[in-house]
N, C-alpha and C positions, 0 to 999 in steps of 0.2 A: 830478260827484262825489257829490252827493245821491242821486242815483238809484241810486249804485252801494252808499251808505250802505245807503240803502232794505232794498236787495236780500240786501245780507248779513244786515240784521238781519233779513228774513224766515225765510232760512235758520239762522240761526246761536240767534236768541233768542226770537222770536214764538211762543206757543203753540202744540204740536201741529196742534190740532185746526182754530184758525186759519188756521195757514200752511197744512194742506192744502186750505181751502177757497181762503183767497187763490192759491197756484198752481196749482189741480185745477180748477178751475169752470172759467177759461178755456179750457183743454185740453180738456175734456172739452164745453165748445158748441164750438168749433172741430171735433171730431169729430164735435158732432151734426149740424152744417152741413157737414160732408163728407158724413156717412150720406145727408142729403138729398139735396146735388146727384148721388151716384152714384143712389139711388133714381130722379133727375127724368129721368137717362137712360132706365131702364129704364120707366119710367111713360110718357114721351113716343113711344117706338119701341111700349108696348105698345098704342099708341092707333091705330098704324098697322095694328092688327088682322092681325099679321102673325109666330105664331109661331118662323118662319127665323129672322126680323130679331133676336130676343130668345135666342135659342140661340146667335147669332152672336155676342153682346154678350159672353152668358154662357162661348163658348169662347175670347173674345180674352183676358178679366180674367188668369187666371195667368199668360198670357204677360207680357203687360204690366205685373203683379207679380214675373214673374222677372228685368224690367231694372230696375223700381226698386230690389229685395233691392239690388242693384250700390251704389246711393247710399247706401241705410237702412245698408250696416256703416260708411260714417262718421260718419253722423245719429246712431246709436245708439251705436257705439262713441265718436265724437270726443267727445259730450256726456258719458259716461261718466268719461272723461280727464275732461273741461273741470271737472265739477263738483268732482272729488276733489283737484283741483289748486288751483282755487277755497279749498276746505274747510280744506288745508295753507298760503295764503295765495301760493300761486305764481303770481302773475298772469303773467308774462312765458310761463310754459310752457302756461297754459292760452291764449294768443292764440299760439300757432306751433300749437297742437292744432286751433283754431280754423280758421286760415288750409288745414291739412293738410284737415282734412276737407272744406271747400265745395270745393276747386279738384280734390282728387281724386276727389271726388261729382260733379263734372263731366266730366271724365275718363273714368270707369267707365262712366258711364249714357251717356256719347257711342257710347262702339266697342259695349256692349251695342244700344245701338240701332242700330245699324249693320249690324253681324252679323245682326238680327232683320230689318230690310228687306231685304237681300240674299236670304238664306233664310226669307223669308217660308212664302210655299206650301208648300212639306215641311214645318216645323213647322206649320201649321195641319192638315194632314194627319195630321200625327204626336198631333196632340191630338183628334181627333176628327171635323173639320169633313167634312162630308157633300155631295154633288151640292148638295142644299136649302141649305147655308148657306155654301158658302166665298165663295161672292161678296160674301154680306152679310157678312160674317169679310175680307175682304181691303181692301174700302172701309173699315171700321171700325179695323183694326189698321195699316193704314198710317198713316192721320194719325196715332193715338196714340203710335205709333212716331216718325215726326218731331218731334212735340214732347215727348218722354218727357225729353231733355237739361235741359230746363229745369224740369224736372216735379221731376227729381232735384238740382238747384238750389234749389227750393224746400223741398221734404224737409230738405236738408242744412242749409239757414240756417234755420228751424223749430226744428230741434234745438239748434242753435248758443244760439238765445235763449232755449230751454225751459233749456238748462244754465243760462244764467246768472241764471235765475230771473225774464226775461222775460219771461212767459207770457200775459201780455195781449197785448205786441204778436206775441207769435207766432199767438195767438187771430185778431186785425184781418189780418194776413196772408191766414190760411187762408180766412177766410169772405170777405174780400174775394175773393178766386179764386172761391170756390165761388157766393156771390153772383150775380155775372157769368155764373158757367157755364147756372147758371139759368135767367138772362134771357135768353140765347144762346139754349136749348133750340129752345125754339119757333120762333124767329124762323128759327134755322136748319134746323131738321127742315121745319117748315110753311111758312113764310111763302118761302124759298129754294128751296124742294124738294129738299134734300139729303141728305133720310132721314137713315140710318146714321152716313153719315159726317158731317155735320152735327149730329149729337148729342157725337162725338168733336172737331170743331172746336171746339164750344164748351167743352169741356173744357181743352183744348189751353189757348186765349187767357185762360180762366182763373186757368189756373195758372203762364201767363208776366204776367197781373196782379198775383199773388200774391206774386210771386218780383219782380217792380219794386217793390215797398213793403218786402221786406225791405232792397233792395238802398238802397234812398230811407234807411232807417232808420239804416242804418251807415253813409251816407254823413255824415249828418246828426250823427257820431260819437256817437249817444243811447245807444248799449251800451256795456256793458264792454269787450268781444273787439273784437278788430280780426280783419276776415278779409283783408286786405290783402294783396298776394304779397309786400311785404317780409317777413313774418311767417312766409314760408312753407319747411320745414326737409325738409332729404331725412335727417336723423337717425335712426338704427335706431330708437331707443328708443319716439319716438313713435307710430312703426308699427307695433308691437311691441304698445304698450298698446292703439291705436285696432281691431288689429285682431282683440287677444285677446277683444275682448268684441262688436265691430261683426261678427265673423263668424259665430261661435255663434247673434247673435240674427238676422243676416240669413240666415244659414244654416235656419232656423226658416220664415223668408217664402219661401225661395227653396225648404224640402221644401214648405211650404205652399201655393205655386203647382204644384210639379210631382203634390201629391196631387189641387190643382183640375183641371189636367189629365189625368192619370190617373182622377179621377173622372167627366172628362168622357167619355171614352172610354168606362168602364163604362155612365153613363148613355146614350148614344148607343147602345150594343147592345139598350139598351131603348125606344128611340126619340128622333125629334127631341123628342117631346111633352115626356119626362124631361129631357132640356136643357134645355126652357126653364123646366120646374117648377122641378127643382134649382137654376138661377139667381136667380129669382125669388124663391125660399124665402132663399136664401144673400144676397142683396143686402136682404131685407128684414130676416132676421133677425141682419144684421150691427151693428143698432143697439146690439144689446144690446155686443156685442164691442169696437166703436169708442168705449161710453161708459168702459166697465170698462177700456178702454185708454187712453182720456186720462185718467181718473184716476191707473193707473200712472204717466202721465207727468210728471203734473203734479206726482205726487211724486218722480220721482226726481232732481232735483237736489238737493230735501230728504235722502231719504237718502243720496245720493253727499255730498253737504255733511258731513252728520252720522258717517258713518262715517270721511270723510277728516278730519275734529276729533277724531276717534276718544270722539267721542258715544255711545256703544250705547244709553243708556237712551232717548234722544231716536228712536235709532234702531226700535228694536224698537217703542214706540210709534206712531211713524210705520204701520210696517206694520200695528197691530195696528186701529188705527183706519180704514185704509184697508182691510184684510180685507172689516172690517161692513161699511161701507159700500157695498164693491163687491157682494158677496156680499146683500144685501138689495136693491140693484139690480138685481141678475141673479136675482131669486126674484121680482119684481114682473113683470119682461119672460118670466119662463117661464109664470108665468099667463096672461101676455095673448095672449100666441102662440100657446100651445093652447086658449086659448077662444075666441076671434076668427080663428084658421086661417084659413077660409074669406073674408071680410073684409079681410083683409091683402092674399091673391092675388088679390081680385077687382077692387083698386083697383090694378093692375097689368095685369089680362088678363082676356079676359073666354071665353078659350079654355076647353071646359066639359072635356076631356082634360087638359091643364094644370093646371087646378084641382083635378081629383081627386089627381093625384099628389102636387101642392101639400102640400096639406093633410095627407097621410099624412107626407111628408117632415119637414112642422113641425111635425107633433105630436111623433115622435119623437126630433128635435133639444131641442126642449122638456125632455125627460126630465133632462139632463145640466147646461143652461144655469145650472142654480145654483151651480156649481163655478169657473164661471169667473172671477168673481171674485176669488176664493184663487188659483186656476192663474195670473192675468196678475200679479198684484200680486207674488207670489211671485217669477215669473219676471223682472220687473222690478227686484225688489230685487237680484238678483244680478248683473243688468247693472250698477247703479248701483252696487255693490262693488266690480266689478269680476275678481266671481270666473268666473273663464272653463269653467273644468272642468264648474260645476253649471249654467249657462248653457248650455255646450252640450249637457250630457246631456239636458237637461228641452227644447232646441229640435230636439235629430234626434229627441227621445222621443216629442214628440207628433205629428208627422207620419212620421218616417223609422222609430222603431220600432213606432208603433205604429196608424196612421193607413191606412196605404198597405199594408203587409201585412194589417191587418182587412178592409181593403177589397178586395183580390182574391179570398181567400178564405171573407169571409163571400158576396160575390157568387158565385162559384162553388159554395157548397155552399147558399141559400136565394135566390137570385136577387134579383129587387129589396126584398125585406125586408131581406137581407145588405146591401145595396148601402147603405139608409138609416140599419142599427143599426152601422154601421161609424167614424161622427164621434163619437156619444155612446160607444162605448167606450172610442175611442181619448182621447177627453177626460175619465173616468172614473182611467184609468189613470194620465193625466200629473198631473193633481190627485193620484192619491197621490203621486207621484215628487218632484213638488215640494215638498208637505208635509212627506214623510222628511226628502227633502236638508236643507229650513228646520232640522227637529229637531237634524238633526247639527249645522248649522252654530250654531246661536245655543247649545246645549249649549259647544261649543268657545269660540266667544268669550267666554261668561261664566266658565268655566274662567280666561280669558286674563286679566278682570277680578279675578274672583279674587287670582290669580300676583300678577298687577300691585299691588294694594292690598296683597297679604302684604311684597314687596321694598320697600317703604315702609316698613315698620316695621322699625325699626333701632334699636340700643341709643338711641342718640341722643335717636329723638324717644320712644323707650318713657320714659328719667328726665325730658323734657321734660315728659309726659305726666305723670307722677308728681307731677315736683315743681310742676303747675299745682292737681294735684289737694290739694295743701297749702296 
């Protein structure tokens, strides 16, 4: 009961600037100890002096991003619910939200992975993979694929406790996995002789360590939610909310793996080299991405809290402090990426064709990375409203309108210059989209505020008011 004390009053009363440190710092090392263990992958295969191997890595990733999108619309959607239900003091509805999401995040990412090992080969095919790398692509994406079920498990219960403003132990979760997967590395690529798939196994076991600590935690009844299958409702209405907001933003990962695949493609018409640069560039320069996204996260049961109390001032400061923040994060990592370029890829690979491309690739990514800040926080805040419309416009906006068209076309008419100037403009653009949407929406709300303090005043308390003033 303390704990759950705790929690609300983080949400409910704690300083702005506090609370988003107390729930943002965890989320945001939890991501940076993701960023790392997906790096250890790619650092440990790139030791194997073997650029197939690294291409192969680099053409599995969206697949294997498009079975988890499968779990992230309950992770993202169910926490969305959970927090605003939370915020309204509905505890009973926020634990059948609870229960809906882990068991059908189990569910989805099962038959998705399923489907994926069946048709394996054709979709490796279908994305790119070449003579040189389906073998390393087929060892590599099969184990990921066996254990993706629980990979989506973990995801789902992550979000469960980021809702309910557990964000430390969703922190000890993650990096316990990732932890592990680490230590695995080596022992499995080198000391095993498993290469490829060995770097994937240690993945795997990590993140079914990760997902027994959630599972230890709620046993241990230390949260609020119950994810319990008593708790668990075939009721329209919760499916209805979970999936108005968990699709839109999965909807977002799932154009966002089909434009890494689609990119892979492009890349591979310019060689395996360009595989494995573009991977490289993308896996190292997701730091900046993974941090600018756990801060989102960590606010958004903040703002789903504060919106569902129907807070706005609480609200809009939330966002505004988290803007700075991210947005000076992301102007630090755009320096250092285009000045250290060369440095970055060489503690990766030491292939000297890779590295030239390398370095063109992250320069230009560079150009835009100040944006993202504003674009994730933004985009965040609308999931944690819960407004589905401007969620999803801003998640087919930055891949499906405007990511994956740049990119056929600017490849087709400048070749690989097109090919590299195609992510910063498609990120260029979604930053305005999201910014307008913000204008209109918080214009509206403060209108509503407005309304609302005008229908207060009533003859009543106007001679009240009067006659205090005598």
């Amino acid at each position: 009961m303390k704990q759950m004390t705790d929690r609300t009053q983080i949400l409910e009363s704690m300083p702005v600037g506090k609370a988003i440190r107390v729930l943002a710092v965890p989320t945001m090392v939890a991501m940076l100890i993701q960023v790392i263990y997906n790096m250890t992958d790619t650092f440990f295969i790139g030791k194997l002096e073997d650029a197939n191997m690294v291409a192969a890595i680099s053409l599995c990733m969206p697949i294997f991003m498009l079975v988890q999108a499968f779990g992230n619309i309950f992770a993202i959607g169910g926490a969305s619910l959970i927090s605003r239900m939370l915020g309204e003091g509905n505890r009973e509805k926020a634990n059948h939200a609870a229960s809906i999401s882990f068991w059908a995040a189990t569910a989805f990412c099962t038959v998705a992975a399923i489907f994926g090992l069946i048709y394996m080969e054709p979709i490796l095919r279908l994305c790119g993979a070449s003579a040189n790398t389906m073998g390393y692509s087929k060892s590599y994406l099969f184990v990921m694929l066996f254990g993706s079920p629980f990979m989506g498990m973990q995801m789902a219960m992550g979000g469960l406790l980021r809702s309910e403003g557990a964000t430390r132990e969703s922190m000890i979760g993650m990096m316990s996995g990732s932890i592990l997967n680490m230590l695995l590395d080596p022992i499995m690529i080198f000391a095993l002789h498993m290469n490829i798939a060995g770097a994937a196994l240690a993945t795997v076991i990590g993140n079914i360590a990760g997902f027994g600590y959630y599972v230890t935690f709620y046993m241990r009844k230390k949260g609020i939610l119950s994810v319990g299958f008593s708790n668990f409702s075939l009721q329209g209405w919760y499916y209805g909310e979970i999936f108005k907001i968990g699709i839109p933003a999965s909807l977002g990962m799932m154009l966002m793996s089909i434009g890494g695949i689609i990119g892979n493609v492009f890349a591979a018409g310019f060689g395996d080299a360009v595989v494995a640069a573009n991977g490289v560039v993308m896996r190292a320069t997701s730091i900046t991405f993974m941090l600018v996204f756990g801060l989102a996260q960590g606010c958004q049961p903040l703002m789903g809290y504060s919106y569902g109390a129907g807070n706005y001032k609480r609200l809009f400061e939330t966002v505004r402090r988290a803007v700075i923040t991210g947005s000076i994060m992301c102007i630090c990592f755009a320096v250092t990426f285009y000045s250290f370029a060369d440095i970055w890829i060489r503690v990766f690979i030491v292939d000297e064709a890779v590295i030239s491309y390398g370095i063109r690739i992250m320069h230009v990514l560079s150009y835009t990375m100040p944006l993202l800040g504003l674009q994730m926080i933004l985009m965040m805040m609308f999931q944690s409203l819960g407004k589905s419309v401007q969620s999803l416009v801003i998640s087919i906006g930055r891949q499906g309108l405007f990511f994956i068209p740049s990119l056929i076309l600017f490849s087709r008419l400048w070749g690989f210059n097109g090919f590299i100037f195609a992510q910063p403009f498609s990120d260029f653009l979604t930053t305005a989209l999201s910014f307008t949407l913000f204008l209109l929406m918080r214009k509206k709300m403060k209108q509503t505020m407005i309304d609302t303090q005008a229908s207060m005043i009533t003859p009543e308390t106007m001679a009240a008011g009067m006659s205090s003033d005598h």
